[in-house]
C-alpha positions as CSV (number, residue, x, y, z in Angstrom):
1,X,-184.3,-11.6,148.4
2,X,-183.4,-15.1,149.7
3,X,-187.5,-15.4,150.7
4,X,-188.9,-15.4,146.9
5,X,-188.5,-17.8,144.4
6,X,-186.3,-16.5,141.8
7,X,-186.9,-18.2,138.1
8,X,-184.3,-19.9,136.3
9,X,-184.1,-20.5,132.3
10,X,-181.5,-21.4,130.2
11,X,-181.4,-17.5,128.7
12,X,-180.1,-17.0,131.6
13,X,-177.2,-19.2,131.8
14,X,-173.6,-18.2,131.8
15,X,-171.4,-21.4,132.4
16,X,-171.3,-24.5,133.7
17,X,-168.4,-25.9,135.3
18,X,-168.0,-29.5,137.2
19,X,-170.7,-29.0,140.1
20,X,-172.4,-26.2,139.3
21,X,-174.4,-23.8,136.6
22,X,-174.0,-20.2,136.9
23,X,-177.0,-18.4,135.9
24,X,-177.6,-14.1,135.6
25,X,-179.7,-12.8,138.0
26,X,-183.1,-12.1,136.6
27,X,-183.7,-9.0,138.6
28,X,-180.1,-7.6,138.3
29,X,-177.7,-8.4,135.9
30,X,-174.6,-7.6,137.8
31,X,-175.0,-10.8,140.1
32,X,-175.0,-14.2,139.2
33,X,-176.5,-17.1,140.9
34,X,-174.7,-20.7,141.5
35,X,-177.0,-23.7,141.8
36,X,-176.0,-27.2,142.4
37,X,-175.3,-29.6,139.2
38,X,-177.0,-32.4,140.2
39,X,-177.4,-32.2,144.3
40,X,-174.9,-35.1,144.7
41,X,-172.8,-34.8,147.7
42,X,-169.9,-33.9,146.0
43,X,-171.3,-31.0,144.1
44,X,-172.9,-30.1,147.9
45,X,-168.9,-30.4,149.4
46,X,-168.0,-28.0,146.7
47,X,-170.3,-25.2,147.6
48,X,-170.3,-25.7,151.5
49,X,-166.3,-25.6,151.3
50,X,-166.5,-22.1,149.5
51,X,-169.1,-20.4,152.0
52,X,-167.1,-22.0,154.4
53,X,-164.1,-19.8,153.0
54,X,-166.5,-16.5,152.6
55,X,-167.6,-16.9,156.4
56,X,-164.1,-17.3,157.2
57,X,-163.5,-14.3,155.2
58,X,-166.2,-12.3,157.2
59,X,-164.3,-12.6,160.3
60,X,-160.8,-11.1,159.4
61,X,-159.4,-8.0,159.8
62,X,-157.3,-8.0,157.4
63,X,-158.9,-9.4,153.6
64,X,-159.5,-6.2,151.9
65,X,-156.6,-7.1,149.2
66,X,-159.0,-10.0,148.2
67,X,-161.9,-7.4,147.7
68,X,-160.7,-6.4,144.2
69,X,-159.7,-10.2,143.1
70,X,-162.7,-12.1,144.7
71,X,-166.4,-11.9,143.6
72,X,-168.5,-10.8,146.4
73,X,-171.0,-13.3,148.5
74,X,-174.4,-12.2,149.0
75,X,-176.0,-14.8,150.7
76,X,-178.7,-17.6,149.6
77,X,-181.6,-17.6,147.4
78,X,-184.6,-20.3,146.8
79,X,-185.0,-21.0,143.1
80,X,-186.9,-22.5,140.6
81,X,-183.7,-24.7,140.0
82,X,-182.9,-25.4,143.7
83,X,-181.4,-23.6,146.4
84,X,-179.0,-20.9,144.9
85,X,-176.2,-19.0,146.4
86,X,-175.8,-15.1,144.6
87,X,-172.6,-13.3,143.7
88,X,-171.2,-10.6,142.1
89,X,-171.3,-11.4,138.1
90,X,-167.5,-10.4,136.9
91,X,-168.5,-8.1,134.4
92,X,-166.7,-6.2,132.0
93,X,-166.9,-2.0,131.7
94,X,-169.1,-2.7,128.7
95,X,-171.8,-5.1,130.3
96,X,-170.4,-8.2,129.1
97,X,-169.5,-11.3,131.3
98,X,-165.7,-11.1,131.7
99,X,-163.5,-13.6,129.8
100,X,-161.3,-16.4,131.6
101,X,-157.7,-16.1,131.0
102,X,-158.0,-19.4,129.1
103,X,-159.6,-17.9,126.5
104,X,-156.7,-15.6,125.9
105,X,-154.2,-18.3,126.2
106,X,-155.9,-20.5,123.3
107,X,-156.0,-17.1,121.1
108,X,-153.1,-16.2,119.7
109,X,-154.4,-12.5,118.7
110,X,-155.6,-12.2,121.5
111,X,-152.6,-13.3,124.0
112,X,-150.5,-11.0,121.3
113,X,-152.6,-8.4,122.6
114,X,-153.2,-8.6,126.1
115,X,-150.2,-10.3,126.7
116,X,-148.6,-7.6,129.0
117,X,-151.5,-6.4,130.3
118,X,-152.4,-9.8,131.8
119,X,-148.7,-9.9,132.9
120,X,-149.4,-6.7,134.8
121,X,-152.9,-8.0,136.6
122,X,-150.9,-11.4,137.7
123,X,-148.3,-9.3,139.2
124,X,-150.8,-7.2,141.5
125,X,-153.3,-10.2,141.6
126,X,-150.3,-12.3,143.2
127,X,-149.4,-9.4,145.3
128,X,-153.2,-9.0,146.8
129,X,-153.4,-13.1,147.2
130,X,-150.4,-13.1,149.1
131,X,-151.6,-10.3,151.6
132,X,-154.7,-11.2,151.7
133,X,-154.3,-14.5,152.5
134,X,-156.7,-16.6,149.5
135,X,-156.9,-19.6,150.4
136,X,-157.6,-22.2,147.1
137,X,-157.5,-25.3,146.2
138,X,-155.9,-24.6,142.9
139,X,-155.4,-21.9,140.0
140,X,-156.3,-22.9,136.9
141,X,-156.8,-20.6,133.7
142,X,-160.4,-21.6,132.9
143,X,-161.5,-19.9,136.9
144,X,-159.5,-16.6,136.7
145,X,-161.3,-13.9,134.4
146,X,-159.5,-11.1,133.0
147,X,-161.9,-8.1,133.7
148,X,-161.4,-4.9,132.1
149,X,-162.9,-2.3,134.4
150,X,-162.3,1.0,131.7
151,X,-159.6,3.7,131.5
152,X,-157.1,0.7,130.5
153,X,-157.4,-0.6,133.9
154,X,-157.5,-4.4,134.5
155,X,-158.0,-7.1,136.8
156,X,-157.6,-11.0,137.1
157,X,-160.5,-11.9,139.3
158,X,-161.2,-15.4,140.5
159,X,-164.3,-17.5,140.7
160,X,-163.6,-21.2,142.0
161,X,-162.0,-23.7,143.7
162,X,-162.1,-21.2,146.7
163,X,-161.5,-22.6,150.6
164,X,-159.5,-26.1,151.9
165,X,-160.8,-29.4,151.9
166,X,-159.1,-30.0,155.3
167,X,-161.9,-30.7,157.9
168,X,-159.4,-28.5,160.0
169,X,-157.9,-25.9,157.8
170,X,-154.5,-25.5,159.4
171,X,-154.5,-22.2,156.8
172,X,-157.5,-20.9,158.4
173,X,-156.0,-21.0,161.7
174,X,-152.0,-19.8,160.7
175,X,-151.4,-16.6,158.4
176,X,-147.9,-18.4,157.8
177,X,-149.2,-21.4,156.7
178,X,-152.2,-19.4,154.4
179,X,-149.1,-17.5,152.9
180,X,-147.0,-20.8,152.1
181,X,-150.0,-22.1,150.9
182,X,-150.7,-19.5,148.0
183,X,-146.9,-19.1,147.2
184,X,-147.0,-22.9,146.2
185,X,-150.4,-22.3,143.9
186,X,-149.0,-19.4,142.6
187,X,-145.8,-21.4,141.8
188,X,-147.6,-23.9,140.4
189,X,-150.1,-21.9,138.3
190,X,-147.0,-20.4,136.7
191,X,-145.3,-23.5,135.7
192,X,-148.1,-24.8,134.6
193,X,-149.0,-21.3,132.0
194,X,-145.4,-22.5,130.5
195,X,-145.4,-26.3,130.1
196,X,-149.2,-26.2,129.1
197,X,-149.6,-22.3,126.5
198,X,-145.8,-21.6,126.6
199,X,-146.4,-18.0,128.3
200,X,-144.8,-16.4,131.2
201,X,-147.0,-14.8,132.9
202,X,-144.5,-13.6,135.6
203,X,-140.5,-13.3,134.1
204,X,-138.3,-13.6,136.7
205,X,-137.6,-10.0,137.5
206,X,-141.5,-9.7,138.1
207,X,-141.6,-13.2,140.2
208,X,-138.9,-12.2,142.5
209,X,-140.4,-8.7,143.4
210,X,-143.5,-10.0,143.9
211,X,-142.3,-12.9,146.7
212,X,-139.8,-10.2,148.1
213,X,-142.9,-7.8,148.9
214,X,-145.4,-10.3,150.3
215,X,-142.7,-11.6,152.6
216,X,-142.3,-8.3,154.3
């Protein structure tokens, strides 16, 4: 796969987000491909710092809580647009490209409807970031999609920001640093779901069994 030039065109594109575009795969449309932006060495940082992350996840014993909540790396490809990295495409049950929590945030039907049931994803997607030690550099609403995998079962799944800037990555190197690390994102993402949408996406009862749990 990573040996033949896959082709690129703009029927194929799914997003585009600050460094890179994120195309379907033309040969199987339940992975996506991530090219550079614009090959500046910014947009370059970005992607090395997440295979970084993925090769870091390759060595551990212990990451299979992240399986469920993280897309899956495939490795490189050569394309028409540049060199490509391929990933599993967050799909819904139905084919469709999953939806970021943002989008339900901003609609008011649709936050009155999936309200609880996004409630319920946090709570286990907190619970599997905690054990599995993700590692981020932030949680924002726009790069966790709400994927609805059938019989009314759901999960927030996310796609960015993934790894540490740190040359050294004490969290890489400490499992007590990695968990302090994702308790203060997770903090932070909550906060931010109330001053920014004005919805609690873990009430306190929730929040409290969730950090009792991942400290066992």
């Amino acid at each position: 796969m990573a040996n033949s030039l896959i082709q690129l065109d703009e029927s194929l594109l799914i997003g585009k987000g600050l460094h890179r575009f994120c195309y379907q795969h033309p040969k199987n449309p339940a992975l996506c491909i991530k090219v550079s932006l614009d090959n500046s060495s910014r947009s370059l940082k970005e992607i090395n710092r997440e295979l970084r992350y993925y090769r870091f996840l390759e060595k551990q014993k212990d990451s299979s809580n992240l399986d469920s909540i993280l897309p899956r790396y495939h490795g490189p490809v050569q394309t028409s647009k540049g060199e490509g990295h391929i990933f599993d495409l967050v799909l819904d049950a139905d084919g469709r490209v999953a939806k970021p929590l943002s989008y339900y945030l901003r609609n008011e039907a649709a936050l009155d409807k999936y309200g609880d049931i996004i409630r319920d994803a946090y709570l286990r997607f907190r619970e599997k970031a905690s054990q599995g030690n993700l590692i981020t550099m932030a949680l924002k609403p726009y790069n966790i999609l709400l994927q609805a995998k059938g019989n009314e079962e759901y999960e927030l799944v996310l796609i960015d920001s993934l790894g540490s800037a740190n040359l050294i990555p004490g969290a890489y190197l400490s499992r007590n640093l990695a968990k302090a690390k994702i308790r203060r994102h997770l903090t932070r993402f909550e906060h931010l779901l109330i001053g920014r949408f004005d919805f609690d996406i873990a009430p306190a009862d929730i929040g409290t069994a969730v950090v009792s749990n991942s400290c066992g």
